[in-house]
C-alpha positions as CSV (number, residue, x, y, z in Angstrom):
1,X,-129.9,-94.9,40.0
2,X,-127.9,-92.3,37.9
3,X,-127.6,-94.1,34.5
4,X,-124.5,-92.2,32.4
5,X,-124.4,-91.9,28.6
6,X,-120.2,-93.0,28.7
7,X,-119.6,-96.8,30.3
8,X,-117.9,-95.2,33.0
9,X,-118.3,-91.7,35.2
10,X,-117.2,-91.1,38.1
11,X,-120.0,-89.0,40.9
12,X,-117.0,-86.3,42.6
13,X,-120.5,-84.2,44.3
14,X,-120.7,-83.6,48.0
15,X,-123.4,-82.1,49.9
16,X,-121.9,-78.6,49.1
17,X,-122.6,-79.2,44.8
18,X,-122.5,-81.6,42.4
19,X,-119.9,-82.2,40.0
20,X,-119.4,-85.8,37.6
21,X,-116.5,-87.4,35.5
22,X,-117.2,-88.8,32.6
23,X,-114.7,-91.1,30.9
24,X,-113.7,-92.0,27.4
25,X,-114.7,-95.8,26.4
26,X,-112.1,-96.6,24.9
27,X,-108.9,-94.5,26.6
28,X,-110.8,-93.5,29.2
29,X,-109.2,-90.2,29.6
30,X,-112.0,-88.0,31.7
31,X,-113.7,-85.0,31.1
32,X,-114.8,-83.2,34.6
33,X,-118.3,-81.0,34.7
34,X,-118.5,-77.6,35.8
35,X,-119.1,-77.7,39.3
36,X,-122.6,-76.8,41.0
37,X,-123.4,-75.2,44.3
38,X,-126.4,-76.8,45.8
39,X,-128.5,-74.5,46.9
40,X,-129.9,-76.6,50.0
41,X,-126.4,-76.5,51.3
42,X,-126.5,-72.9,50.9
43,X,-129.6,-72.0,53.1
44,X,-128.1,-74.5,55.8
45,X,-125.1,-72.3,55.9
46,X,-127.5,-69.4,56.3
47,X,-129.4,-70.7,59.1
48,X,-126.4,-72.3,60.5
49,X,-124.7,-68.4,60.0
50,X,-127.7,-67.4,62.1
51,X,-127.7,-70.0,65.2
52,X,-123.8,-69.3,65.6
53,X,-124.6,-65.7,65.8
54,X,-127.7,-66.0,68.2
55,X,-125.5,-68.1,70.4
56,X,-123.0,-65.3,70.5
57,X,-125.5,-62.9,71.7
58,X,-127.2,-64.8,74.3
59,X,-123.9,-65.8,76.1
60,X,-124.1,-61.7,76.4
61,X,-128.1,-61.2,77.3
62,X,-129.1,-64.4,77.9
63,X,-132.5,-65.1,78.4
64,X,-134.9,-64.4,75.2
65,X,-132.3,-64.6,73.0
66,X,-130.4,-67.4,74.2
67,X,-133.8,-69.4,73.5
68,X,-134.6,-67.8,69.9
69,X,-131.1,-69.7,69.3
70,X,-131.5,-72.7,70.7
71,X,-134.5,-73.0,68.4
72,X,-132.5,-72.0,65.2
73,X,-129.5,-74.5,66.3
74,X,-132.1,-76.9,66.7
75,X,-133.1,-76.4,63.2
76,X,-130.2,-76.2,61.7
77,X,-128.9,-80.2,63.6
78,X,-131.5,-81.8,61.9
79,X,-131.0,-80.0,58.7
80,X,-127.4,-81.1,58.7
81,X,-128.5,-84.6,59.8
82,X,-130.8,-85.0,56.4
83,X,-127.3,-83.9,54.5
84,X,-125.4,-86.2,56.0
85,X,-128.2,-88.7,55.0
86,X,-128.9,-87.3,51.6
87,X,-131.8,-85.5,51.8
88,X,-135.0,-85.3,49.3
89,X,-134.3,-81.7,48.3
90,X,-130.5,-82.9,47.8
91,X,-131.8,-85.6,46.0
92,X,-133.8,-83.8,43.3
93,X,-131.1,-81.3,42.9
94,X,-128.7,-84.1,41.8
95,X,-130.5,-85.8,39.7
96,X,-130.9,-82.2,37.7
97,X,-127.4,-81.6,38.1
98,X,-126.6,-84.6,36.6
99,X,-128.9,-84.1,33.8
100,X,-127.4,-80.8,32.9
101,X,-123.5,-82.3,33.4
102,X,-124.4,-84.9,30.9
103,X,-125.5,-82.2,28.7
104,X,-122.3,-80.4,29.2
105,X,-120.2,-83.6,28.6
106,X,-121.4,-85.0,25.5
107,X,-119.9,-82.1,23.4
108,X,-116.6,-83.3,24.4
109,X,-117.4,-86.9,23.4
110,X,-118.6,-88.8,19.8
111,X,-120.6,-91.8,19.4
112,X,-119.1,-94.2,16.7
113,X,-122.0,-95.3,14.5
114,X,-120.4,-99.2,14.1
115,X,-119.7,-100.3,17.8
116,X,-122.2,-97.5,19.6
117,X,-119.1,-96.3,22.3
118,X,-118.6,-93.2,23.3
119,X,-114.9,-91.2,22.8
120,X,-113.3,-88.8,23.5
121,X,-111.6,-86.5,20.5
122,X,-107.9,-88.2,20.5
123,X,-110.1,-91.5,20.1
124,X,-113.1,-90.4,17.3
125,X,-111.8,-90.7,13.4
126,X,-113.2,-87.7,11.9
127,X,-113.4,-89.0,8.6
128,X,-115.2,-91.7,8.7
129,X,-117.2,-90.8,11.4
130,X,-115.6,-94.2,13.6
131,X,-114.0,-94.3,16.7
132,X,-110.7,-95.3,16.0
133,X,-110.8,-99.2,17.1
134,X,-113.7,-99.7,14.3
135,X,-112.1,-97.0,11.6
136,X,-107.8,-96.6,12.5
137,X,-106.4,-93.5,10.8
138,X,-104.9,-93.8,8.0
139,X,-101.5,-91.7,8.9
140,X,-100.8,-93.3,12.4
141,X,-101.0,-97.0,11.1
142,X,-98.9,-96.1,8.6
143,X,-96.1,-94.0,11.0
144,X,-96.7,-97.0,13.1
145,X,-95.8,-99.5,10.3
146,X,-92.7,-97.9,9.6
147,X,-91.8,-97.5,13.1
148,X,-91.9,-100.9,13.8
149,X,-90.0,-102.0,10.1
150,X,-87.2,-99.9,11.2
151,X,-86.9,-101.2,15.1
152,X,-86.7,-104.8,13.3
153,X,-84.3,-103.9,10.6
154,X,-81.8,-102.5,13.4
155,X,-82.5,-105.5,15.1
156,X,-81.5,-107.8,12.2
157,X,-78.6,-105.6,11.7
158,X,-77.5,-105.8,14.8
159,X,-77.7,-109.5,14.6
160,X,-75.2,-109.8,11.6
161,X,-72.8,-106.9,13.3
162,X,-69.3,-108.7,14.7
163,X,-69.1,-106.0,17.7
164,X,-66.8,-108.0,20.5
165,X,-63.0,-110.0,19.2
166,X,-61.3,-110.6,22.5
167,X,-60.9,-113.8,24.5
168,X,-64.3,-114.5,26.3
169,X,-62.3,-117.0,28.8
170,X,-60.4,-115.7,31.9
171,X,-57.6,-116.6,34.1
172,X,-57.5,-116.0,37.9
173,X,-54.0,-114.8,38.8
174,X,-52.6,-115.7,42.4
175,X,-50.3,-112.7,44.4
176,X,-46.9,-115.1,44.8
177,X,-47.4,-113.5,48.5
178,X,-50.4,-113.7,49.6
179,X,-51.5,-116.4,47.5
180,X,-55.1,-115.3,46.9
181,X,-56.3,-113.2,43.3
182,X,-54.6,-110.3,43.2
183,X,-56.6,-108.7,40.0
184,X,-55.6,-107.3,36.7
185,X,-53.5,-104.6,37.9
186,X,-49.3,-103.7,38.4
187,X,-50.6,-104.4,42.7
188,X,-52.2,-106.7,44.6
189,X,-55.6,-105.8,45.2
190,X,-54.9,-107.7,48.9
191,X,-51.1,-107.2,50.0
192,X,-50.2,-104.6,47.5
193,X,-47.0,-106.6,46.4
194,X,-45.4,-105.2,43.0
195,X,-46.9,-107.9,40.7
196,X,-44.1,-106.7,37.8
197,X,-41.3,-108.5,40.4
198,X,-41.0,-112.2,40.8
199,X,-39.4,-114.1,42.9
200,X,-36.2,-116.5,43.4
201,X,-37.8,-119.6,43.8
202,X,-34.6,-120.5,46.4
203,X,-34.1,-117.2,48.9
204,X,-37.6,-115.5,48.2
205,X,-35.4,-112.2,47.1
206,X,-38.1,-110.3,45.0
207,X,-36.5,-109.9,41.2
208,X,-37.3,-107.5,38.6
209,X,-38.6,-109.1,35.3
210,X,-36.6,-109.8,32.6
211,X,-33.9,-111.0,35.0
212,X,-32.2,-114.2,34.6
213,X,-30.3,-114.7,37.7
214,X,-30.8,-113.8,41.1
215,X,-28.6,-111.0,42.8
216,X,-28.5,-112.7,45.8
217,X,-28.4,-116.4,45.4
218,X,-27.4,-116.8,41.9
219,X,-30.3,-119.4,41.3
220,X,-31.6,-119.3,37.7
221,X,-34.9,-117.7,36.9
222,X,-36.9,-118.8,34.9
């Protein structure tokens, strides 16, 4: 079993190369390999190159040839069969491949010499020679600090900060028509009556506001 340097890798080979992963310990942003042709794949695509190309000639001549590439197909089946199945020669090839991709990785990593994990640049204190978790920088704690001092002082101001004077309470206004809310404005928001006109309380004649009497009636409004 492939045993990684990092916690965590990730094996993105196929039968066609090999190619690996191999994430940070802490963030665990990854860092991808170069990627590897195998070069088992590539003499199956050569014999498999030739068996499609002896089939093509003995659908025309038949005979001789149309053996030599039944031979070369049959070759090439079983050769794709021990792919499919991971084959010995595949096998060796990825466990150098993986070898060299680890090599290739670890230039892009740091071990911290406290905790023993292996990270990535963003996460590797310089100075001190710590990953950040065991040694924080010195700058970011303190931009941190005084990030987080000025989110709470706007927060306690805010808390002493008078920012609404109105009525929190509010009335539900009936249309004298319809008799269901009609809504803050000069309309009902159901019959459309002209909320600015009442109404005599005696004929129903509608009557403008600011009107004592009604034209029609004479009954007192109001």
């Amino acid at each position: 079993m492939l045993k990684a340097f990092t916690r965590n890798y990730e094996d993105n080979s196929t039968e066609a190369g090999f190619q690996f992963t191999f994430y940070c310990d802490l963030c665990h942003d990854g860092y991808k390999t170069s990627f590897v042709e195998s070069e088992t794949y590539k003499k199956g695509a050569i014999l498999r190159s030739v068996s499609g190309g002896a089939r093509a000639l003995s659908g025309l001549f038949g005979g001789r040839l149309g053996d030599m590439a039944y031979n070369a197909g049959f070759g090439s089946d079983i050769l794709s069969e021990r792919f499919n199945g991971m084959s010995p020669e595949w096998q060796k090839e990825h466990e150098k491949a993986f070898e060299r991709a680890q090599n290739e990785a670890q230039r892009h990593f740091h071990r911290c010499h406290k905790c023993r994990l292996w990270v990535c640049d963003a996460d590797f204190n310089e100075d001190e020679g710590l990953c950040v978790e065991c040694a924080p920088r010195m700058n970011v704690e303190v931009s941190a600090a005084r990030a987080k001092k000025m989110v709470d002082d706007i927060r306690e101001k805010a808390e002493e900060t008078k920012v609404f004077d109105g009525e929190i309470e509010s009335k539900t206004i009936l249309c004298p028509t319809c008799g269901k809310p009609c809504g803050v404005g000069k309309f009902c928001n159901n019959c459309g009556e002209n909320l600015s006109m009442k109404r005599c309380p005696s004929c129903g004649t509608s009557v403008a506001q600011g009107v004592k009497f009604c034209g029609e009636c004479g009954t007192r409004i109001g």
